[in-house]
N, C-alpha and C positions, 0 to 999 in steps of 0.2 A: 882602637877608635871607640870612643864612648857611644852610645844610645845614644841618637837624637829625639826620640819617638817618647813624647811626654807618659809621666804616670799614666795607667786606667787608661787610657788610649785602644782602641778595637786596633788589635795585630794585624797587619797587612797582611794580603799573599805575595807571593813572587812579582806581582803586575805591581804591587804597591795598593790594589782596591781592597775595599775591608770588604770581609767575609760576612755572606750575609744570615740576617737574625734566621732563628727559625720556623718565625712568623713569613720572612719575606720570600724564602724557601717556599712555604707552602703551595704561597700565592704563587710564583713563579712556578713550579713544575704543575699547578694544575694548570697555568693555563699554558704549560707545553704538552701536556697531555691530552686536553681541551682539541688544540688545535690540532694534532696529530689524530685525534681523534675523529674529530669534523673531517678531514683530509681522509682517515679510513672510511668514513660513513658514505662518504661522497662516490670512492670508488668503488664500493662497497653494493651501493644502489645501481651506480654505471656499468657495473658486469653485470648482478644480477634483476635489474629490474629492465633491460633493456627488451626481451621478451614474456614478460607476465601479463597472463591470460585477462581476454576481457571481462571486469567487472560487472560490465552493464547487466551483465544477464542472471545479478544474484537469484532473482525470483524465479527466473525458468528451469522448467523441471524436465531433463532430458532420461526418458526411461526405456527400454525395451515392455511391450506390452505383456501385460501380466493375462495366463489362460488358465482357468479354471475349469479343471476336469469334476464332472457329475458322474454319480453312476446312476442304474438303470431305475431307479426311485426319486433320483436326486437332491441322492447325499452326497455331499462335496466329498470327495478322493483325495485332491491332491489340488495343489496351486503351483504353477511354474513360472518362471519372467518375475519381474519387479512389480511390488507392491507399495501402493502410495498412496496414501489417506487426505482429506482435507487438516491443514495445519492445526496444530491446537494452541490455543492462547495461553500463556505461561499460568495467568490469574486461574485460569480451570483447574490447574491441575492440586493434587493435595502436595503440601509442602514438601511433604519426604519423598517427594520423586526429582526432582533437581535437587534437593539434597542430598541424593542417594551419588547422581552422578560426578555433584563436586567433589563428596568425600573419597573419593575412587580414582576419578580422573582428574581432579586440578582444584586442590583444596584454598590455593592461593589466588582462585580464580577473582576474587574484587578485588585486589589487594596488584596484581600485577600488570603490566602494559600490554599484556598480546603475549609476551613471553617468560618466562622465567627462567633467569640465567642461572640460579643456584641448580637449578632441577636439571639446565642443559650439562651442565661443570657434573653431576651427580652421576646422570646417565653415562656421559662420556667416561667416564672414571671408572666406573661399573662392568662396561662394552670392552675398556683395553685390557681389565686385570680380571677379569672371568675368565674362566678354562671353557668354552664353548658355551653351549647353551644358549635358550632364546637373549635378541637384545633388547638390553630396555631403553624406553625412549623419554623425552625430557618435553614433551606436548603439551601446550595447555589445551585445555577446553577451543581456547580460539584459534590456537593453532589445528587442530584438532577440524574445525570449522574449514578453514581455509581453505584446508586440503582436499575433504569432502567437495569443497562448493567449487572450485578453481584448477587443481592438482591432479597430479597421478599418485598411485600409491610408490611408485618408484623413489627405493633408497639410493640417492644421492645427495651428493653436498650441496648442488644448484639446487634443487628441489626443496631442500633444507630452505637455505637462505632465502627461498622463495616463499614459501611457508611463514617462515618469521617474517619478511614483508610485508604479505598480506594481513597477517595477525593485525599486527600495528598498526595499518590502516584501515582495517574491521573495527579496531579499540575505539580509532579518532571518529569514527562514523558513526557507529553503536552505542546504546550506554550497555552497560552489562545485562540486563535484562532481556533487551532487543538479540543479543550474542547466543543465552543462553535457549531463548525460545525458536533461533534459526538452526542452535546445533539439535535439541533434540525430536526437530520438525526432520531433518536431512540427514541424518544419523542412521548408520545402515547393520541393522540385526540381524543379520543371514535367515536363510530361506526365502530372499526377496523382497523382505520388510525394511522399506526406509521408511525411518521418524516414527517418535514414540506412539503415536496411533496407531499404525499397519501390525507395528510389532505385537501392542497391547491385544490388538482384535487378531495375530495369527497365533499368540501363542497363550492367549488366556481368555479368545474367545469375550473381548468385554471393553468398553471404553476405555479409554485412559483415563482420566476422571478418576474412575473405580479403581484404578489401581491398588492395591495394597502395600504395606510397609516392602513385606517376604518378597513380591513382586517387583517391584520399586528394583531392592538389590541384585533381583535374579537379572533383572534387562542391565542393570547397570555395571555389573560382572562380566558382562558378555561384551561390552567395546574392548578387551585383552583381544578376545579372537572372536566373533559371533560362531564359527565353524566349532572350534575346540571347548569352547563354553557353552554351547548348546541346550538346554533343557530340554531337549527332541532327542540328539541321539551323542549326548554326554551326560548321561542325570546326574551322577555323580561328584562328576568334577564340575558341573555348573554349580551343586549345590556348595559343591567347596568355597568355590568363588563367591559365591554370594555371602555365604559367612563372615569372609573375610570382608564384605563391602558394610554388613550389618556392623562387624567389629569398629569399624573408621566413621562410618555414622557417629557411635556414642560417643568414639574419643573428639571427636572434632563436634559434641553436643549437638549433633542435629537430629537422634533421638536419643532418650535412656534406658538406660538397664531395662527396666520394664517393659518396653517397647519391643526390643530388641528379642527379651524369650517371647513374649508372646508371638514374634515374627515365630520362632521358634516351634511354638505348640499350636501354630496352624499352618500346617504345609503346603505350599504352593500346589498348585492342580494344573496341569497342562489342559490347555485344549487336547482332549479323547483323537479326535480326527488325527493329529499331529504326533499323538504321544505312541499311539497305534503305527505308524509308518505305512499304513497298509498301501499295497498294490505299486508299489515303487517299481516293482520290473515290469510292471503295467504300463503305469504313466512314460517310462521309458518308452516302450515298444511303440503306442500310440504317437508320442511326442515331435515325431519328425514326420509320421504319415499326415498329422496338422497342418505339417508346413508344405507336404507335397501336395493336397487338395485346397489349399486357399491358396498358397503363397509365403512369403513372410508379412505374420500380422503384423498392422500396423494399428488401429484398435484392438479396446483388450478384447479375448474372446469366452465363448462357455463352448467346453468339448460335453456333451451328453453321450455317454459311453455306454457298453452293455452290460459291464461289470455289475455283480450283483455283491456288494460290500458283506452281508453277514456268507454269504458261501463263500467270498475271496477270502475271510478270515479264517475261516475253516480250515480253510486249503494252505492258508499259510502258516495254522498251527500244526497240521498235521504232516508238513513235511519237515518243519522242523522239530518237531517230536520223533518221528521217524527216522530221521536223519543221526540226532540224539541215542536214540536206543542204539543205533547200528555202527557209530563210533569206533567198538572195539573189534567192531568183523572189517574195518575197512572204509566206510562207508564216510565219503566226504562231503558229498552234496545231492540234492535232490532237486529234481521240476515238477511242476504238476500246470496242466491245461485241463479246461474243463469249459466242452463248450456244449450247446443244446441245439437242437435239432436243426435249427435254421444256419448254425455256425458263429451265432454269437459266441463271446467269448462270455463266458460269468467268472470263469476265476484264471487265477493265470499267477504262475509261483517262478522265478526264474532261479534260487535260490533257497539255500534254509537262512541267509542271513543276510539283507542287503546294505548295511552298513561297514559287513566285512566285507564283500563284495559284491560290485557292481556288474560285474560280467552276466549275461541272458542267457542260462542255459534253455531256456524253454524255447527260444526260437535261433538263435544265435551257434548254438552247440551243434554240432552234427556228431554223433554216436550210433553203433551198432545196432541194430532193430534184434537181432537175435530170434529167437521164435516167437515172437508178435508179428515178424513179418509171415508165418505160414498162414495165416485166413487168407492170404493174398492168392497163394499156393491152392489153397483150394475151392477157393473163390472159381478158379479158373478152371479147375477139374469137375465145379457143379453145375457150372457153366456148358461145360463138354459133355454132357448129361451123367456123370457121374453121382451117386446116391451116398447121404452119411453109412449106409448100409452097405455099401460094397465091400467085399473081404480081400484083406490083404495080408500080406506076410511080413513079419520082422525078421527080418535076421539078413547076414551080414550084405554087405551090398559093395560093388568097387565101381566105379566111374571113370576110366580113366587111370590116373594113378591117384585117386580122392575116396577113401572110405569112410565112410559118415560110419558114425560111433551114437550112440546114444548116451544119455546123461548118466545112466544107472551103469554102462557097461556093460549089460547080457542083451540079449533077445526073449524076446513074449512070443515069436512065433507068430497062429493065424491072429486077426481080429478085424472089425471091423474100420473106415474111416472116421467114424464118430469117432472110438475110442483112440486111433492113434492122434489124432489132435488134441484131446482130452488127456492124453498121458504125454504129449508133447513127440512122438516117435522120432527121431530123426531120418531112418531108413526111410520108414514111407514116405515123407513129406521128399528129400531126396529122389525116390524113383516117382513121385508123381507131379514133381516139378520138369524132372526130363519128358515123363512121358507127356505133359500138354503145352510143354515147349517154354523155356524159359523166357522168351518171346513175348509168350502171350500172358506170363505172369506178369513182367515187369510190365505189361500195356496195363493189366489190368488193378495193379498198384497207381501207375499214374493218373486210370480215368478216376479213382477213388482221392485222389488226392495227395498222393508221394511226390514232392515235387523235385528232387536232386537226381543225382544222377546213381541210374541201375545198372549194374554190371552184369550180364548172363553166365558166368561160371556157373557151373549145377551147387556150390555152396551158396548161392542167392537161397534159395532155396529154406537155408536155416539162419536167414537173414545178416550173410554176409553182403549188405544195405546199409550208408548212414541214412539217417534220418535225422529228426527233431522232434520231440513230445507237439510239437502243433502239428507236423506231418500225421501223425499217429493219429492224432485225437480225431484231425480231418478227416484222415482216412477210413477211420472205421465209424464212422458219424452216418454212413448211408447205412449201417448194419442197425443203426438205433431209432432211424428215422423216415422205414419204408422204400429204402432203395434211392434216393436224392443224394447229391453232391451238395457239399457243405462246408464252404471255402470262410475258415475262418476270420472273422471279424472284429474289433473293439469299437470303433465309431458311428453312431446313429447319426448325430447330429452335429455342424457345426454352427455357431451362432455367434452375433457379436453382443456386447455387454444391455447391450442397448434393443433386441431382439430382430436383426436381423438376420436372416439365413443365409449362411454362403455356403451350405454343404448338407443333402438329406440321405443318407443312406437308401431310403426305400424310392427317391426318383429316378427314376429310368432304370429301377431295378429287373434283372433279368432274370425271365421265368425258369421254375426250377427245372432242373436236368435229372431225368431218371439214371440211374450207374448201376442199379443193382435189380435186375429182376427176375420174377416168379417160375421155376420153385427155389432157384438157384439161394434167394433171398432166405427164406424159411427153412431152407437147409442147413445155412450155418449158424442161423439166429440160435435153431434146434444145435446143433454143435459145440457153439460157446457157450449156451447156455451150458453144457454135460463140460466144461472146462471148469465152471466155477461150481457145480454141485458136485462132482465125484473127480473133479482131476487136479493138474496142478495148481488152479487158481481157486482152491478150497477157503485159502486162507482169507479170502475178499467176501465172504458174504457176510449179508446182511439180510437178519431172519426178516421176511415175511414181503420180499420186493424180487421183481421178473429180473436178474440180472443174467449179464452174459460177459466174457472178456476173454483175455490171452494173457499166459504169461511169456518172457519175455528173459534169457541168458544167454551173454552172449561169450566165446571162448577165455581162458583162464578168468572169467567171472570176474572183467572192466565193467560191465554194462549190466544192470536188471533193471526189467519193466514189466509193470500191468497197465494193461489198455481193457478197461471195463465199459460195461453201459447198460441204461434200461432205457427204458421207452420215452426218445427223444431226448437222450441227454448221455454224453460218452466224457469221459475222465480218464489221460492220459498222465502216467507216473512214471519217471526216470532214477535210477539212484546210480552213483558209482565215482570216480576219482577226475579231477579237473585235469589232471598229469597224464588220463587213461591209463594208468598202472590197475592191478589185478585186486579187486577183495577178495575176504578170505571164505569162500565158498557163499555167496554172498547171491542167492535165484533170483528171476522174477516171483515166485510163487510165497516168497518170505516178505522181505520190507515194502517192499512194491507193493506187493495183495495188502499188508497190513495197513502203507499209509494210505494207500486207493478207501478201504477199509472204513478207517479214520474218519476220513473224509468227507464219503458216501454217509456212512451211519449222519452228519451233522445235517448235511446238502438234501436228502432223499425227503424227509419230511415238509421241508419249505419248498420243493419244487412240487409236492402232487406230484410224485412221479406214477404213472401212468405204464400197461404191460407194452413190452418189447412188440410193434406192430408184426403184422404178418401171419400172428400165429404159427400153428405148426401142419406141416402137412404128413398124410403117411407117403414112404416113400416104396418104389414097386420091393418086391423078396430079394433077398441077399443075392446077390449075384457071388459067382467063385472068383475065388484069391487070385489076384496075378500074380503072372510069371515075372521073376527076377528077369531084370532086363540086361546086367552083366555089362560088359564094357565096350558100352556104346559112345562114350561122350569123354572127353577130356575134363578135366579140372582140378581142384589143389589139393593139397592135404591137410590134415587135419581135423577138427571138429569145430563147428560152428554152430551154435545155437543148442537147443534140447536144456527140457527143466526138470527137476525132480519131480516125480511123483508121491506125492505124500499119501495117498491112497489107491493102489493099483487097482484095478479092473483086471482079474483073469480072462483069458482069453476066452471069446465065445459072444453068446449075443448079446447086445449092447443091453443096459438097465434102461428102464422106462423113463422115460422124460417128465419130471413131477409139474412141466408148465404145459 
């Protein structure tokens, strides 16, 4: 059958209709796609705009109140809570500071609706074909906003979708200046700092305004993580970042080359306060007793503290210096507490490093007292009218089935009590904690300040005792301060921003409590002081000041301590393993004395330290050696406590006391 279908005639299809041009193609599948389109957007909105937050409240600012710890000068410590500045007007600022953020965070940021799809398609592409590692995100600046102002930071796809809604309707509201001046008002740079004001004055100390170029990139590197890019406690790696923000500046012309090194050849400066970290296990400890004498704030507040900033630095160098040295003997971590006569706190170390960790050993830890607990021992024997001059015996001793060992391994035979706490003795402190009752030690550890729980085995005695370096410092604080009870403190004053009082330490403070008296007092002052010039605590002085102390080891050498002090002021040192596993012969009379040492030598000159009160008295003629008292008592085995002696004392009459 021939063609009917004239020359040049458009070829039907099946139906007989002609196939259309690909002009009319166009037209037709966009607007099937148009309409499929609009019908996605629709249900699109209907899942997820059905519960998005309310708008009204763009401008309100919901914050936990920010407190501001002072110390005893008032130099600012430490800031905790949220930090929120009056807004700053985009026109103040120098141009390379919202330059810095677009080139980093959303370089298409004029140019797109709220969102940009190529950067969503990028990330998403990135997130499925990575082998782990962080994900990257596809945010603009106003998306970015949204979330801040409206959102959680929770990863999900509603959340998502939610995000990109609000963009787009932030865009229709907004022009982009309006956008760009509410993201970097509400924009949150850890350590509490929302909005480039808070940030600028917590971590460079200075207006926004003043910001610098190098500055500029450092804040604006820091929206990846404000935590992990930190210029506080990541120098490093914030500087990295920031390079890489300086590098997207010039490609994307928002400064030049030139600009750019000179960021270069003037290096950012941290606010000192901030770059220092100081007293973080401070601000801890005090941090929650805030909230148990006011409440939870609701204005922001000022804590006036007793911390004294250049002795806390001291003390913070000097444990992790010591800590450093001791490395290879074992030595994982250190405390130190250091408080004055009244029980203020001035320094307070809970760590050698508190960005590796956060853990308090300084009041949080409980650890072995080891022979720091015997002044407790004979506290109670001076008490019982016993004299530093009474003569006693070394050698072997059983309790039971408990034979105390001393640290050396032999016996010294006769000497006096001065000298065996001065050499650390085990025996004697052993048979002179049975004889004045283990009883009445552990009473007169608690009226001093020991506040956990004492166990009476006769190994009490060589201070089988936890404690905690604020126990210790407490404890022996009536020895430096005339016999008073000296119940550790950080807080003088609470106040709110605006100066009212809602907390004074010294109203309705109660009058002091005598714990330690005469001669009982001046006998051990006389004692410890013969600890630290001829005994085991040699290694802590410091020429030309009244000191006294203990050293402090406790079994397979987990634990060493020096507890020192002069007149009105006592310093409490810990070293040993987080695990409580064993250093490698690791005294009190070594790291301990040295970082007490340390310490002291920075601390003694700015406090006027003043002679160890009470003076000395003479005490009646030696009385004779007691008798072994043989096995009268039960208790465990092993050895507990006892410290080297680095310079022995022969037996015979004690050396003259050079204070």
């Amino acid at each position: 059958m021939a063609n009917s279908q004239p020359p040049g005639s458009p070829r039907s299809g099946r139906s007989g209709r002609a196939r259309r041009t690909p002009l009319q193609a166009f037209f037709y599948w966009t607007a099937v796609i148009g309409v499929w389109g609009l019908i996605f957007m629709a249900a699109f909105f209907a899942v997820f705009a059905v519960d998005l937050p309310d708008t009204s409240k763009l401008y309100d600012v919901e914050r936990q109140p920010s407190i501001s710890y002072l110390d005893r000068s008032g130099a600012l410590v430490a800031v905790r809570g949220s930090q929120y500045a009056p807004p700053v007007d985009l026109d103040t600022l120098p141009e390379h500071v919202p330059k810095a953020f677009i080139a980093i965070e959303d370089r298409w940021f004029y140019w797109h609706p709220g969102f940009n799809p190529w950067g969503i398609i990028r990330s998403q592409y990135y997130n499925m074909t990575s082998d782990g590692g962080p994900l990257r995100g596809g945010s603009t600046i106003t998306q970015q906003l949204a979330r801040n102002l409206f959102l959680t930071p929770a990863q999900t796809y509603r959340r998502k979708a939610q995000e990109l809604i609000l963009a787009v309707w932030l865009e229709m509201k907004f022009s982009k200046k309006e956008i760009l001046e509410l993201y970097l008002n509400r924009v949150y740079f850890g350590g509490g700092a929302y909005g480039i004001e808070a940030a600028s004055q917590r971590y460079f100390n200075k207006p926004a305004p003043e910001l610098t170029v190098g500055e500029s990139a450092l804040l604006a590197g820091m929206m990846k993580g404000p935590s992990r890019y930190s210029p506080v406690s990541a120098t490093e790696r914030a500087a990295r970042r920031a390079t890489v923000v300086l590098d997207e500046m010039v490609r994307l012309g928002a400064i030049t080359p030139e600009e750019r090194t000179e960021a270069f050849n003037n290096p950012v400066r941290v606010n000192p306060t901030l770059a220092n970290q100081r007293a973080q296990y401070f601000v801890d400890w005090i941090d929650d007793e805030v909230r148990a004498l006011v409440g939870e704030p609701t204005d922001d507040l000022v804590v006036e503290t007793t911390l004294d900033l250049p002795i806390q630095t001291a003390a913070e160098q000097a444990v992790r210096r010591g800590v450093a040295a001791g490395a290879d003997q074992g030595i994982g971590q250190g405390a130190l507490v250091a408080l004055d006569g009244e029980g203020r706190v001035r320094a307070y170390v809970g760590g050698a490093d508190y960005q590796e960790s956060q853990f308090d050993r300084a009041t949080m830890a409980r650890r072995q007292a080891g022979s720091a607990f015997k002044p407790f021992v004979y506290l109670t024997a001076m008490e019982q009218g016993r004299t530093p001059n009474v003569r006693v015996v070394d050698e072997p001793l059983r309790i039971g089935d408990w034979e105390p060992r001393n640290y050396s391994g032999d016996f010294r035979g006769e000497m006096t009590l001065e000298q065996a706490l001065a050499q650390s003795t085990n025996t004697v402190a052993a048979r002179l904690a049975s004889e004045v009752g283990t009883g009445n030690v552990a009473s007169t550890a608690r009226r001093l300040g020991i506040t956990g729980n004492i166990q009476l085995d006769p190994s009490m005695a060589l201070g089988a005792v936890e404690v905690s370096p604020m126990q210790m410092a407490q404890a022996y604080a009536p020895f430096a301060n005339g016999g008073f009870k000296a119940q550790g403190y950080g807080i003088e004053r609470i106040r709110t921003s605006d100066g009212r009082v809602l907390y004074d330490h010294n109203v309705d403070k109660p009058q002091r409590q005598s714990v330690i008296g005469s001669p009982a007092l001046q006998y051990m002052n006389q004692m410890m002081r013969g600890v630290v010039a001829r005994g085991t605590g040699t290694a802590a002085q410091v020429p030309g000041y009244d000191l006294a102390g203990k050293t402090g080891t406790t079994n397979d050498y987990r634990d060493a301590w020096f507890v020192g002090y002069t007149g009105g002021f006592v310093a409490a040192v810990w070293v040993g393993k987080d695990d409580n596993s064993a250093m490698r012969r690791v005294a009190g009379g070594g790291a301990p004395a040295r970082i007490w040492k340390d310490f002291m030598t920075a601390a003694l000159p700015r406090l006027n330290a003043q002679q160890i009160p009470g003076g000395t008295i003479d005490p009646p003629p030696q009385t004779p050696a007691v008798d072994p008292i043989g096995d009268l008592l039960d208790g465990v085995g092993g050895m507990i406590g006892g410290d080297p002696a680095p310079q022995p004392s022969p037996p015979g009459n004690p050396e003259p006391i050079p204070y």
